[in-house]
N, C-alpha and C positions, 0 to 999 in steps of 0.2 A: 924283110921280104915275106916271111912266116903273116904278121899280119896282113899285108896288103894284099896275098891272096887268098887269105881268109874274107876278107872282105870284098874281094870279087867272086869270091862263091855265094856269100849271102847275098848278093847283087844279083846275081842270075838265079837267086832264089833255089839253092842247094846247103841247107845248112848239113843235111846229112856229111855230104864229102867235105864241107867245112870243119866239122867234126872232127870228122876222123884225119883228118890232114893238120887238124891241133895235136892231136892223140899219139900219132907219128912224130911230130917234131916232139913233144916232151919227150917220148920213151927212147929217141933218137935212133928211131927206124928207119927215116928218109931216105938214109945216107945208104942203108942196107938192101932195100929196095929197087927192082930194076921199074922201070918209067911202068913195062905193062902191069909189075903184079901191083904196084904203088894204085895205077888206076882202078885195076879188077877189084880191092879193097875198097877204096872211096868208093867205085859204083855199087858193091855191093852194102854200104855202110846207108847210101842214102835212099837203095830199093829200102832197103831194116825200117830206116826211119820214115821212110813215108809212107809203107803200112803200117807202121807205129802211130802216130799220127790220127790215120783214118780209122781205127776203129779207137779211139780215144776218142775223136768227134762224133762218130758213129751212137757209142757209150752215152757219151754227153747229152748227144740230141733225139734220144732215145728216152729222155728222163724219167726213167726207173726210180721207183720210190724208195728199195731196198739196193747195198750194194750187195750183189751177191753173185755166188758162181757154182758150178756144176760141180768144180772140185769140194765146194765146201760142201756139196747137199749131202743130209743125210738118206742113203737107200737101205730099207729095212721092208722086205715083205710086208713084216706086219704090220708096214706103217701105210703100207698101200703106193709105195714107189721102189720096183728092183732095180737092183744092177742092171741089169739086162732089158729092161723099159729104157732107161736114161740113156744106155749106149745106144740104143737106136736112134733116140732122139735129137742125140748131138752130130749126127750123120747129117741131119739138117734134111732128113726126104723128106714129112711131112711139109717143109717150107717148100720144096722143089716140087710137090705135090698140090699145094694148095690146101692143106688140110688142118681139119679144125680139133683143137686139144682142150678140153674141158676139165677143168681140176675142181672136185669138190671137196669141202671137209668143213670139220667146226672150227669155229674161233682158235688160231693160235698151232693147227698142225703143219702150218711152214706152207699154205697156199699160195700168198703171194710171192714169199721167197723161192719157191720152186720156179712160177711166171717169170720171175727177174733173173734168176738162173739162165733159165732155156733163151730169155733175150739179153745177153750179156753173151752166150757163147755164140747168136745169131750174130752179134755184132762182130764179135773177133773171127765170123767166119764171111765178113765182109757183105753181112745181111743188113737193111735199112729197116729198122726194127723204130714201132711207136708204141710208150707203155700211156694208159689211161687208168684211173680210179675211174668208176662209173660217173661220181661226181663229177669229178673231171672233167668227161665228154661230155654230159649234159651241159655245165658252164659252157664248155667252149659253143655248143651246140648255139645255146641262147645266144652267144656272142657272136657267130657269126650271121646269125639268122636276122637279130638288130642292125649289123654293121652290111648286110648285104652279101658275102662273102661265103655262101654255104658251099656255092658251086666251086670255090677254090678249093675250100677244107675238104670235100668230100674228094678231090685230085690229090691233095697232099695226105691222105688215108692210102689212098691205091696205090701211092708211087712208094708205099713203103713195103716191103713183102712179108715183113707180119706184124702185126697188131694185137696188141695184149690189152685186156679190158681187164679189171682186176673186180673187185667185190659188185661183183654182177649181181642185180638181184634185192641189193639194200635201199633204191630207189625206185620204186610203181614207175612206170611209161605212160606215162599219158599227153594226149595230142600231139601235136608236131614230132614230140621226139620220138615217141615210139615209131612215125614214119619212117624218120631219119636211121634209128635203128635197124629198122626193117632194110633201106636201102643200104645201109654198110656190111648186114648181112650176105645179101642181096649184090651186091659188086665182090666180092670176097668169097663169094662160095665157088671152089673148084678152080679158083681161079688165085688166091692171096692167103699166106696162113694167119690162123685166127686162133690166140689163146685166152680162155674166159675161166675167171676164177671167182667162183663164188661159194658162200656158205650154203644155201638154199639146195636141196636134193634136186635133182633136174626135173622131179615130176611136180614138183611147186613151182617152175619155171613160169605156167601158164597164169599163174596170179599176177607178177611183174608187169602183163601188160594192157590197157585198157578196153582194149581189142582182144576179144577172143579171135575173128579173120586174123589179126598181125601176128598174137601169141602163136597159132597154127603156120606161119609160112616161115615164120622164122626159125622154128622150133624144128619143122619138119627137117629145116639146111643146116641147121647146126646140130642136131640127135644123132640122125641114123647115120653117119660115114663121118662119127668123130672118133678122136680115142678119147675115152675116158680116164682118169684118172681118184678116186673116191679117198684120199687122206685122212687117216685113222691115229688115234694113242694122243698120248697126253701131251699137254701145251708145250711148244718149242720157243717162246716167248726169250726165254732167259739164252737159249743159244743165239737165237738171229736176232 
């Protein structure tokens, strides 16, 4: 009996209460159980798991290049990230705001682990989060731009509510992509949150693009109504 309705829960597609309706018969709860609280369990077993689930696929398809999380970050003043910065930001307004978070530092002081931090808790907070290395986007950029396809990719950028660009800065923009830049700035400002993590000081920003017109429009939406963040102290390589 045990498995055949186990097996008509996976059929209606509930392995949640499948679950737990295994879990009940080993520990031989069933029997102890009145019909409502027996249900109230499984329905609340297979809500668990199926936000379990979604921010596991959320995580997934997010492809963050580091695993990391908020509980692991290290916050030290002196390192240029507080307590008190980070708990703001796991509130998740700037994504609810549309706002842009700029993380700078040198080589090795936890920039991009920070970025994959802040979209890891996006995720478990049921946010549609996309990580890119600058490389990255530019690949995909060429790719879709060959394949026809930009007008898709640049929908599937917007339908995410935030977007993390990682070592901004280590590749010049030149032609089409700088456009392309320009426009994802450009759909995304005040409207979709944007984290950019790069070594370069923001006032070398204006080198990165071939356009001085693009370096200025882009720079104006992303500078003045971001929070900055400036990562400081010695290499965190051997921790993350």
């Amino acid at each position: 009996m045990t498995e055949e309705t186990v097996r008509f829960l996976h059929e209606l597609k509930l392995p949640g209460m499948a679950a737990c309706w295994t879990s009940l018969e080993e520990t031989h709860q069933l029997d102890k159980l009145s019909m409502r609280e027996g249900m109230q369990l499984m329905l609340q077993h297979e809500r668990d798991t199926r936000q379990s689930n979604r921010i596991a696929r959320l995580i997934k398809n997010a492809g963050f290049r580091l695993k990391a999380t908020i509980e692991e970050l290290e916050t030290d003043t002196t390192r240029g990230i507080s307590a008190t910065d980070v708990a703001d930001l796991t509130t998740g307004k700037y994504i609810r705001d549309g706002r842009t978070i700029i993380i700078n530092g040198a080589t090795g002081t936890g920039k991009s682990y920070f970025a994959c931090a802040l979209g890891e808790r996006a995720c478990r907070q049921g946010i549609k989060t996309l990580y890119f290395t600058m490389n990255m986007l530019i690949e995909n950029l060429r790719l879709v731009h060959l394949e026809g396809r930009e007008t898709n990719f640049f929908r599937k950028l917007m339908a995410h509510e935030l977007l993390i660009i990682d070592d901004f800065g280590m590749v010049k923009l030149e032609g089409k992509i700088q456009h392309d830049f320009e426009q994802i700035v450009d759909d995304r400002y005040n409207r979709k949150a944007l984290i950019l993590a790069s070594q370069l000081p923001v006032a070398d920003w204006y080198d990165v693009f071939q356009s001085e017109l693009i370096a200025e429009a882009c720079l104006d939406r992303l500078v003045h109504k971001s929070s900055r963040f400036e990562l400081k102290g010695e290499s965190l390589r051997k921790k993350y």
